[in-house]
N, C-alpha and C positions, 0 to 999 in steps of 0.2 A: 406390485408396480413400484420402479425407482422413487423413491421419495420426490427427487426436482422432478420426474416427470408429472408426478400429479400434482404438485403445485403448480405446474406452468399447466396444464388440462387445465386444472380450475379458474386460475386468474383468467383465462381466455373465455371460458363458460361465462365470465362475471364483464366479460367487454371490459378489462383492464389491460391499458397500453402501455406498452412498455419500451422506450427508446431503442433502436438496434443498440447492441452491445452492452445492454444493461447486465448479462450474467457475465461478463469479465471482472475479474477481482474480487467474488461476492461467495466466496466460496473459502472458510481457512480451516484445516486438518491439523490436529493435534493427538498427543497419549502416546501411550507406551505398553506393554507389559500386555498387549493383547490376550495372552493366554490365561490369563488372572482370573480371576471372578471382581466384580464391580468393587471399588470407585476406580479399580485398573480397566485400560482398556480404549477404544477411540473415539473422540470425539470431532462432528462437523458444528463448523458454525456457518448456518449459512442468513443473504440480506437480500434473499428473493424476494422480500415482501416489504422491504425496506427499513424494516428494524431487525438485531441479531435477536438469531431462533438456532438454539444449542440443541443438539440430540445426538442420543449415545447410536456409534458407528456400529456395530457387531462382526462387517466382514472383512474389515481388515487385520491386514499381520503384519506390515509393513510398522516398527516402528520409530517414531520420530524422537530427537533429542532438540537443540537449538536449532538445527539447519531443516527448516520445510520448503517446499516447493510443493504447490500445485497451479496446475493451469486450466483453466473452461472454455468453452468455446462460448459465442454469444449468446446462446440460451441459457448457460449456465452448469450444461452439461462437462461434469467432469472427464479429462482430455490425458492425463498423466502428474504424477507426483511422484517425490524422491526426497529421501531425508540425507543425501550429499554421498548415498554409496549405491544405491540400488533404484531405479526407474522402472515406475508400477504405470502398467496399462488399465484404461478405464473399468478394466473386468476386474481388479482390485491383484492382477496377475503378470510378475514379473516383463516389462516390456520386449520383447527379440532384442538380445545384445543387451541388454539396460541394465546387467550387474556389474560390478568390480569398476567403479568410478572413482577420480582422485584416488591414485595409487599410493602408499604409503605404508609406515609401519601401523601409525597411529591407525588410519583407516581400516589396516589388521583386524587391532585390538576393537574397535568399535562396532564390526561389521554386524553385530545381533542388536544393535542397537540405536545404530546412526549418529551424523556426526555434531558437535558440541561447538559454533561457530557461526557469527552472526554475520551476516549479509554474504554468503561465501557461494551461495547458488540463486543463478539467477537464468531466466529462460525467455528469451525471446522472439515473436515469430519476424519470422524472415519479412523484411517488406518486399511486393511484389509475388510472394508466394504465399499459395492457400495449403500449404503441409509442411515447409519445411521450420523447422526450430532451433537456434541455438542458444546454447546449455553452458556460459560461463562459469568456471565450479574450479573449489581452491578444497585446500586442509591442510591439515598440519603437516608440515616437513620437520620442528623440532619443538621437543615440549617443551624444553627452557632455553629461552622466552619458548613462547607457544607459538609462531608462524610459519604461515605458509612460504612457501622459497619458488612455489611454480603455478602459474594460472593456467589453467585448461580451457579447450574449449570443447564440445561433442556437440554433432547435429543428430537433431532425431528426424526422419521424416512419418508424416499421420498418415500415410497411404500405405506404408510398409504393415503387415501381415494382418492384411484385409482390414484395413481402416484401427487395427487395434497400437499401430506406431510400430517403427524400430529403427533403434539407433545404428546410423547408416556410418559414422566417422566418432572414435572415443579416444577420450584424454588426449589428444594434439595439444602439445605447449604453447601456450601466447607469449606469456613470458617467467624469463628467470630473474627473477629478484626476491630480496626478503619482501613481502607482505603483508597489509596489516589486516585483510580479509577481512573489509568494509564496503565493497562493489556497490554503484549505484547506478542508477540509470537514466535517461531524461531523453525525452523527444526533438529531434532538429527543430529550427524553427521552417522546415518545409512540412513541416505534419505527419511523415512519414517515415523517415530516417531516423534513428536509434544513436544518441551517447551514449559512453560507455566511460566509467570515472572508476578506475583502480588505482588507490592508494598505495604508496611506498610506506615500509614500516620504520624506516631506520632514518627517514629526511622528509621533508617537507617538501615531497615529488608525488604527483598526481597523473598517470598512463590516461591519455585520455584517444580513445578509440571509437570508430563508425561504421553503424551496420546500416548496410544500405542493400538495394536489390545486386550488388555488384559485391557483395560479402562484407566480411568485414578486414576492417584498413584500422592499419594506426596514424593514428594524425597529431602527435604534440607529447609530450613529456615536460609538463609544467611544474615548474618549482615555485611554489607559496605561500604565504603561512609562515608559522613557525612552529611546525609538530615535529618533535621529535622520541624517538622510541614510542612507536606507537601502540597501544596493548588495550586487548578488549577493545568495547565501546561499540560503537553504530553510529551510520552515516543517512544522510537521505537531501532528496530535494524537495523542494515548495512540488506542489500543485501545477504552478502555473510557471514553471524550470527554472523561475529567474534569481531563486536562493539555494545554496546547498550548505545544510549543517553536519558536523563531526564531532561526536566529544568523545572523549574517554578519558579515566579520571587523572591521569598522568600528566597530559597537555589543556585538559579541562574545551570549552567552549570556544570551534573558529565556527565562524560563518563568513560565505562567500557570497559577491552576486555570479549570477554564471549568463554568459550569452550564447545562446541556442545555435545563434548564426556561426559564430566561431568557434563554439565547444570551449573558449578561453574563461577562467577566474578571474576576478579582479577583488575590490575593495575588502580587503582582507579584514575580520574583525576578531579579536579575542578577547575572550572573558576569563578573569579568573575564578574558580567556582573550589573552594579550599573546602577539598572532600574527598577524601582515601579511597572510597569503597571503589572497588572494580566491577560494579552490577550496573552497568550505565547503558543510558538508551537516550535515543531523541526522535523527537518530531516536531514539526513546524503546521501553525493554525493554519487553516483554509482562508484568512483574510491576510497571511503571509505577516504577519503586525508580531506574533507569539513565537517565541523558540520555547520544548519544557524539554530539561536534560531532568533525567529519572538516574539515583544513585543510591541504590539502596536503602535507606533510613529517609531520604528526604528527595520532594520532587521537587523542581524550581520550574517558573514561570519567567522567560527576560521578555521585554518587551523590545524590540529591535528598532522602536521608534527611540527607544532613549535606554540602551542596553547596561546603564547601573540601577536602571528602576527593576527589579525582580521582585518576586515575591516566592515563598516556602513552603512546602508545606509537607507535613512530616508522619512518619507512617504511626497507625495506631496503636500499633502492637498485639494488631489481630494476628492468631496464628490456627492455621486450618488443624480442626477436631482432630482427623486423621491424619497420623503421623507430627500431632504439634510444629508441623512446620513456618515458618516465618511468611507473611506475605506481604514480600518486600517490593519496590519497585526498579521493574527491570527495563528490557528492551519496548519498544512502544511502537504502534500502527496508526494512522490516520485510514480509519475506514470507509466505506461507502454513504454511512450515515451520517457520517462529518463529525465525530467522536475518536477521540484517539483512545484505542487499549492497550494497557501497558499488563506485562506480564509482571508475574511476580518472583521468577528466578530463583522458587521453588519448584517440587512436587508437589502443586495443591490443586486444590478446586476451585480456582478462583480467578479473576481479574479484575482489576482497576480499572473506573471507566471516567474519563474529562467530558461531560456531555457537552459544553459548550464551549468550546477554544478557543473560540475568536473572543472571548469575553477578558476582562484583565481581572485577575487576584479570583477572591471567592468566587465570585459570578460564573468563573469557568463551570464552578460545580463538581471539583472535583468527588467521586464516591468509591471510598476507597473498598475493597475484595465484594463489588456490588452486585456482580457477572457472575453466577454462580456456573460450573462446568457441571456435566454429569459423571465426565472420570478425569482423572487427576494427569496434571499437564506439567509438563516440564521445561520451559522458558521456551517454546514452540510459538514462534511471532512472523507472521508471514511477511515477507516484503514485495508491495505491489505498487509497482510503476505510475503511473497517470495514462493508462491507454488511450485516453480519449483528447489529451491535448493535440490541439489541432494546430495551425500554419500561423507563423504570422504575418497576417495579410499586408502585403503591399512592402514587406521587408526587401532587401537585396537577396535572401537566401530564400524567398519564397518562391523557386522556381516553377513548383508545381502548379501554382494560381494561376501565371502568364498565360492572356489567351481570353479567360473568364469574362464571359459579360459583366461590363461596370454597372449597371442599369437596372439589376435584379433588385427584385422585391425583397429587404428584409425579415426574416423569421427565426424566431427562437423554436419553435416546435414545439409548442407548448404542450404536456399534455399532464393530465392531472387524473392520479389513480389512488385511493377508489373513487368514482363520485357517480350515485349518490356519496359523499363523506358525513363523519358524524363528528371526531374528534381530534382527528386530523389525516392530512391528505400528504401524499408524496409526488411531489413535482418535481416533471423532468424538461430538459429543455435542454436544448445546444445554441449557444451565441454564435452567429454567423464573423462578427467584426470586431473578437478579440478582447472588445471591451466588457466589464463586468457590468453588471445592472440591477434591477430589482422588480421582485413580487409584488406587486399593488392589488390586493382585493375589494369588491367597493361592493356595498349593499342596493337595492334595489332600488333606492333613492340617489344613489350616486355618489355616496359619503363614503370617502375612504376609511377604512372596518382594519386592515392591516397591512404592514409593507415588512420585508425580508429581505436583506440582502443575498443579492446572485454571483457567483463565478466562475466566470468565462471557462476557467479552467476544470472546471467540472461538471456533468451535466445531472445531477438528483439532488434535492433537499428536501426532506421531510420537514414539514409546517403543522405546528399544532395548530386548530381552532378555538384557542380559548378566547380572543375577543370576541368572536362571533358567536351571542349571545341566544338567536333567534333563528326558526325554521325558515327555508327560503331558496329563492335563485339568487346567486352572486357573480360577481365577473370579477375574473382573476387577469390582469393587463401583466405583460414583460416589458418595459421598457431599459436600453441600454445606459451608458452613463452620460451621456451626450443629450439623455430625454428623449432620443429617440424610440417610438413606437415600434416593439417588435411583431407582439404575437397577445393574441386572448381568447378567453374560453370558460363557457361560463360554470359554474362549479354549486351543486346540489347540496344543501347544506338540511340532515337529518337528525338531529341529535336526540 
């Protein structure tokens, strides 16, 4: 039996609930050299259970370099995946049409082995449709400098050859220009509608594009910042769309804020961060307060409340047994569990894991090569959107809300899995009004026992139990930031 399918058999056998759309994003493919005998070969990570669970893949052939994609459907059920030249159907088999993607020489020479380039494929489902996908995807047009010169788009649709997908429209050009093949992407502020943030490599110009039920439209070519020659690095947005960060080690650290409503940048910031290496990544905490740029030898923490306070921290000089290679700090993920993992931009067994990011300096906890893989990965760092960022209620661009009863009952949806729990539980919930809030647990006496911060922009956190000392019934309350009362439920405590 598929692996996820008897996970998701069991958690249901065990009356564990799980929010609609909890298997999107929860799902990342890695490895290479399939035909190898082990530590070669694939690897899944998946966060069905709500912490990462590594296990060696054996049927795939497909292999990945920097550029992975894969995409799940809400169970968790994998849907298609590509490493930026060929598009695999869920049977782990070529998709109808899904070879020869991003045309090129470079794409030529890579094709056994996929392509070398961060944030360059990106896939999104159409809103208002239940099959169709489009498939943003760049690569090299010259090796020196190394960019792309054309952004593609291809649509797949999931009904094409008997529910196994195929690519119905490939490599259409969006646009000509040099590129710095950084793509990102963020939710309108109606909940439903798709930005689209393509980088210019040569100027401090940002394509900024909208996928709607009506396709996708270009809407703005903004000039900001001051990046110039842009090389390597990696881009991305907060959680909850309202910051986007870019570094690479050329122009070093901008951050923007960004408005959802208008797709437009503003309050441009830069840092300078005086550090050669071209191994650089980013990602931003889930309390939006943290930017960490990862640069090879040294990872930095700024804190964006007051962005000359940073903090350092430097690698150990651990190098994977096999093949002594360096496990250095590379491209980085803000995953499901609210932990960011950062690759090491080698071929090792390993990853870097921030368990707590919202935390400033040590406290983040960083633990450096702690993730151990079961076959060996090659700077393979998935980029995954915020699917679940919802509308902002009551905005001018919340068109979609107009109409809505005012008068509804608030609810977070609480729902708390496993429980009975014994050492810690995973709590899911959806904020109805935008605002962020918090977990309140209270003993049976009515004493509050523990409180966690919640956001809006995300609906899972995993809560240890270690204050709660003693066997019992507990009530776990959601209240928003206003102190308003959402949702409660009361929560079995085993230990």
């Amino acid at each position: 039996m598929n692996k996820k399918i008897l996970i998701y058999f069991i958690l249901h056998l065990s009356n564990v609930y799980f929010v609609h759309g909890q298997g999107y994003n929860n799902l990342w493919l890695m490895g290479y050299a399939n035909y190898a005998a082990l530590p070669y070969g694939g690897t899944n990570i998946d966060f069905f259970t709500g912490t990462a669970n590594a296990y060696f893949e054996p049927n795939r052939t497909l292999e990945f370099g920097s550029t992975v994609l894969n995409i799940t459907d809400s169970l968790g059920e994998l849907l298609f995946y590509s490493n930026g030249i060929k598009i695999m159907n869920k049977a782990n088999v070529l998709m109808l049409n899904g070879d020869s993607l991003n045309p090129s020489y470079y794409t030529l020479n890579m094709v056994n082995h996929g392509l070398n380039l961060i944030n360059n494929l990106i896939a999104i489902k159409m809103p208002g449709s239940d099959s169709l996908f489009y498939l943003l995807h760049e690569t090299l047009d010259h090796q020196l400098p190394a960019w792309p010169d054309k952004c593609y788009y291809s649509i797949i649709n999931m009904n094409g050859d008997s529910g196994n997908g195929e690519v119905i429209q490939k490599n259409s050009v969006l646009i000509n220009d040099t590129l710095a093949a950084q793509m990102s992407i963020c939710k309108h502020a109606n909940g439903r509608d798709w930005w689209i943030v393509i980088p210019e490599a040569y100027s401090p110009g940002y394509y900024i594009y909208l996928l709607s039920p009506n396709g996708l439209q270009f809407v703005n070519k903004q000039a900001i910042g001051a990046r110039w020659f842009v090389y390597g690095g990696q881009s991305t947005f907060s959680r909850d769309g309202s910051l986007y960060a870019m570094y690479d080690s050329r122009n070093d650290l901008e951050v923007f804020d960004f408005d959802r409503c208008s797709g437009l940048f503003s309050n441009a910031r830069q840092v300078a961060i005086y550090d050669t290496m071209n191994s650089t990544g980013v990602a931003i905490s889930p309390n939006n307060r943290f930017v960490y740029c990862s640069s090879g030898l040294y990872l930095y923490q700024f804190d964006l409340q007051n962005l000359q306070n940073y903090q350092t921290f430097t690698w150990d000089s651990f190098r994977d047994p096999f093949g002594n290679y360096p496990t250095l700090f590379f491209t980085q993920e803000l995953m499901p569990d609210n932990k960011i993992y950062i690759n090491t931009g080698n071929g090792t067994r390993y990853l870097h894991v921030i368990n707590y990011p919202d935390s400033l300096g040590a406290a983040c906890q960083l633990t450096q090569h702690s993730f151990v893989l079961p076959t060996i990965n090659f700077q393979s760092t998935p980029y995954y959107p915020n699917v679940f960022l919802g509308p902002v209620v009551g905005s001018i661009c919340d068109s979609l809300s107009v109409g809505l009863p005012q008068n509804t009952v608030q609810s977070a949806g609480l729902r708390l899995n496993p429980n009975p729990a014994s050492n810690q539980v995973w709590v899911n919930y959806q904020f109805p009004n935008n605002r962020d809030g918090w977990l309140e647990i209270y003993d049976p006496l009515g004493k509050l026992i523990l409180k966690r911060r919640l956001y809006w922009s995300t609906t899972q956190l995993l809560v240890y139990l270690n204050e709660i000392k003693s066997n019992g019934i507990y009530v776990a309350k959601v209240f928003d930031d206003s102190g308003m009362f959402l949702s409660a439920e009361k929560l079995v405590v085993n230990k």
